[in-house]
C-alpha positions as CSV (number, residue, x, y, z in Angstrom):
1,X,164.6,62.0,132.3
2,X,161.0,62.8,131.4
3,X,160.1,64.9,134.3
4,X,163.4,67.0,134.0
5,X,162.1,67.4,130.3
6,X,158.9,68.2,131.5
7,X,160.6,70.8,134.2
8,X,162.5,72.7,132.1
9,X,160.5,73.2,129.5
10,X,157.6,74.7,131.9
11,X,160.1,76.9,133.0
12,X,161.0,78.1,130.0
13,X,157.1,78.5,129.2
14,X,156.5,80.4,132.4
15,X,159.7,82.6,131.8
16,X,158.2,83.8,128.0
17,X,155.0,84.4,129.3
18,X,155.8,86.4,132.1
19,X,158.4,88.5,130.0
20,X,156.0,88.8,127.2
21,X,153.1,90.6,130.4
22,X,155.5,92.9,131.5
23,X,156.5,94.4,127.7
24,X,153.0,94.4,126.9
25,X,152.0,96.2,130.5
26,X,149.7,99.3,128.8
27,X,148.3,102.3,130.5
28,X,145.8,104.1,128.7
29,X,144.3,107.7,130.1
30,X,141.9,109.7,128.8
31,X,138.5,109.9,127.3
32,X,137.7,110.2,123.7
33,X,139.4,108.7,121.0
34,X,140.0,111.0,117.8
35,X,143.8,111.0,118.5
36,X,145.8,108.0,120.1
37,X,149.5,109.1,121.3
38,X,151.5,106.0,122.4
39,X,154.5,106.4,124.4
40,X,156.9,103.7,125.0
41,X,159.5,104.3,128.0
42,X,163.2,102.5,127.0
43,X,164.8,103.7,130.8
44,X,162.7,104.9,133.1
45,X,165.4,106.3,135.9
46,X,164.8,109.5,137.3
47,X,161.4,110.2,135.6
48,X,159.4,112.0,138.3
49,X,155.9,112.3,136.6
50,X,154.8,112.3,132.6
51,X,152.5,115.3,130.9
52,X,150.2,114.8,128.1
53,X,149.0,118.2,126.7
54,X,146.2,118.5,123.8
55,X,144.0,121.5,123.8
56,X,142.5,122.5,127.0
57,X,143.1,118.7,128.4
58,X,145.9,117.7,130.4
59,X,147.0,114.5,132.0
60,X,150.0,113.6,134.2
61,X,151.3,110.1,135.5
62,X,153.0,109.9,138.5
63,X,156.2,107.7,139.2
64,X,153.8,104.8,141.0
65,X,152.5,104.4,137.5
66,X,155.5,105.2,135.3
67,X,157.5,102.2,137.2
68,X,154.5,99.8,136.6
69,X,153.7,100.5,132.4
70,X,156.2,100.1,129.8
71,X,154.0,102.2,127.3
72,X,151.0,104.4,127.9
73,X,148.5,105.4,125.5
74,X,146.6,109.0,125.5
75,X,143.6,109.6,123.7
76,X,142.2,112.8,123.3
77,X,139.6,114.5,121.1
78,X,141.0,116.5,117.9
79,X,137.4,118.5,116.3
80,X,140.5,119.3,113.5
81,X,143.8,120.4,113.2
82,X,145.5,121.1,116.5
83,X,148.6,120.0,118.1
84,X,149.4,117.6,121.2
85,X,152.3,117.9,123.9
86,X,154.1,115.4,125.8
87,X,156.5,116.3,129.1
88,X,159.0,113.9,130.9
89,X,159.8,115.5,134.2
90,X,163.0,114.1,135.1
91,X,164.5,114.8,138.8
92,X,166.8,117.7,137.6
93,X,165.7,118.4,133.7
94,X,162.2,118.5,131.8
95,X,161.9,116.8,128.3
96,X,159.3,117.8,125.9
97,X,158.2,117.5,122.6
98,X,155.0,119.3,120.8
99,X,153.6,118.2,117.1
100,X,151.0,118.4,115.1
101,X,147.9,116.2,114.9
102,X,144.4,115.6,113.3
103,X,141.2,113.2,113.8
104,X,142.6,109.6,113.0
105,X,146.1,110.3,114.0
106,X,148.3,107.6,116.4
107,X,151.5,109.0,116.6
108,X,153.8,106.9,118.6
109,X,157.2,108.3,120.7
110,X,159.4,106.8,122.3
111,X,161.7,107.9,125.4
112,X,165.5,107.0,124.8
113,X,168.2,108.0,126.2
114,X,167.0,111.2,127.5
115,X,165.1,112.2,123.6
116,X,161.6,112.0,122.8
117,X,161.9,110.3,119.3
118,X,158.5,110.1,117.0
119,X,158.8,107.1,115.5
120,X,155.1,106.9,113.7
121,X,153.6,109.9,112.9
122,X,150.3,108.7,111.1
123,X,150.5,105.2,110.6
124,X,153.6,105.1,108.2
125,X,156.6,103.4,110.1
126,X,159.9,105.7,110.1
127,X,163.2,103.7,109.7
C-alpha cells in the first residue's frame, strides 16, 4: 500500500512539473531593453511565422520556434515616444496590431482566437 502511495503521488509530482515547463516555455529576442512586449500564443494552428516591428528593428519567429514557446518576449530600445508592431502570419490571413509605447513600457498581447488582444498596456491589468 505504501509504494502505490508512493507511485502515485510521484506521478502526480512529475505530471505538475512538466505542465508547469511547458506554460512557462519563454522566448525572448532582441537586444536592449527600454520596452518589453510579451506575447502569449492561446492556439497556435496555422501560424506560419510571427513579426515584431519597432522603429528601424524587426524580428520574425519562424514555425520551429512558434510550436516550441508558449509566450515570447521582445525588447527593443524606445529613446522616447514611438510605437511597436506585432504580425501573425497565418497560412491564408495576416493579423496585426500597432500601439503606442515609451521607455519603461511592457505591454503584453495575447493571440486568441484569431485577435491580438492587449491585455496590459503599462503595468495596469485590464479586466
Amino acid at each position: 500500500m505504501k509504494y502505490y502511495l508512493l507511485l502515485i503521488s510521484t506521478i502526480f509530482i512529475i505530471s505538475c512539473s512538466s505542465k508547469n515547463k511547458k506554460e512557462n516555455n519563454i522566448l525572448t529576442i532582441g537586444k536592449e531593453n527600454d520596452v518589453e512586449v510579451t506575447l502569449s500564443i492561446e492556439d497556435k494552428r496555422d501560424i506560419k511565422k510571427i513579426g515584431f516591428y519597432s522603429g528601424e528593428n524587426s524580428e520574425f519567429i519562424d514555425e520551429k520556434h512558434i510550436e516550441s514557446y508558449n509566450r515570447i518576449i521582445y525588447n527593443f530600445e524606445s529613446k522616447g515616444e514611438g510605437t511597436f508592431k506585432v504580425c501573425i502570419y497565418k497560412i491564408n490571413d495576416t493579423i496585426c496590431t500597432e500601439s503606442y509605447v515609451e521607455k519603461g513600457y511592457t505591454p503584453k498581447i495575447e493571440f486568441v482566437k484569431d485577435s491580438l488582444i492587449i491585455t496590459d498596456f503599462i503595468g495596469l491589468n485590464y479586466e
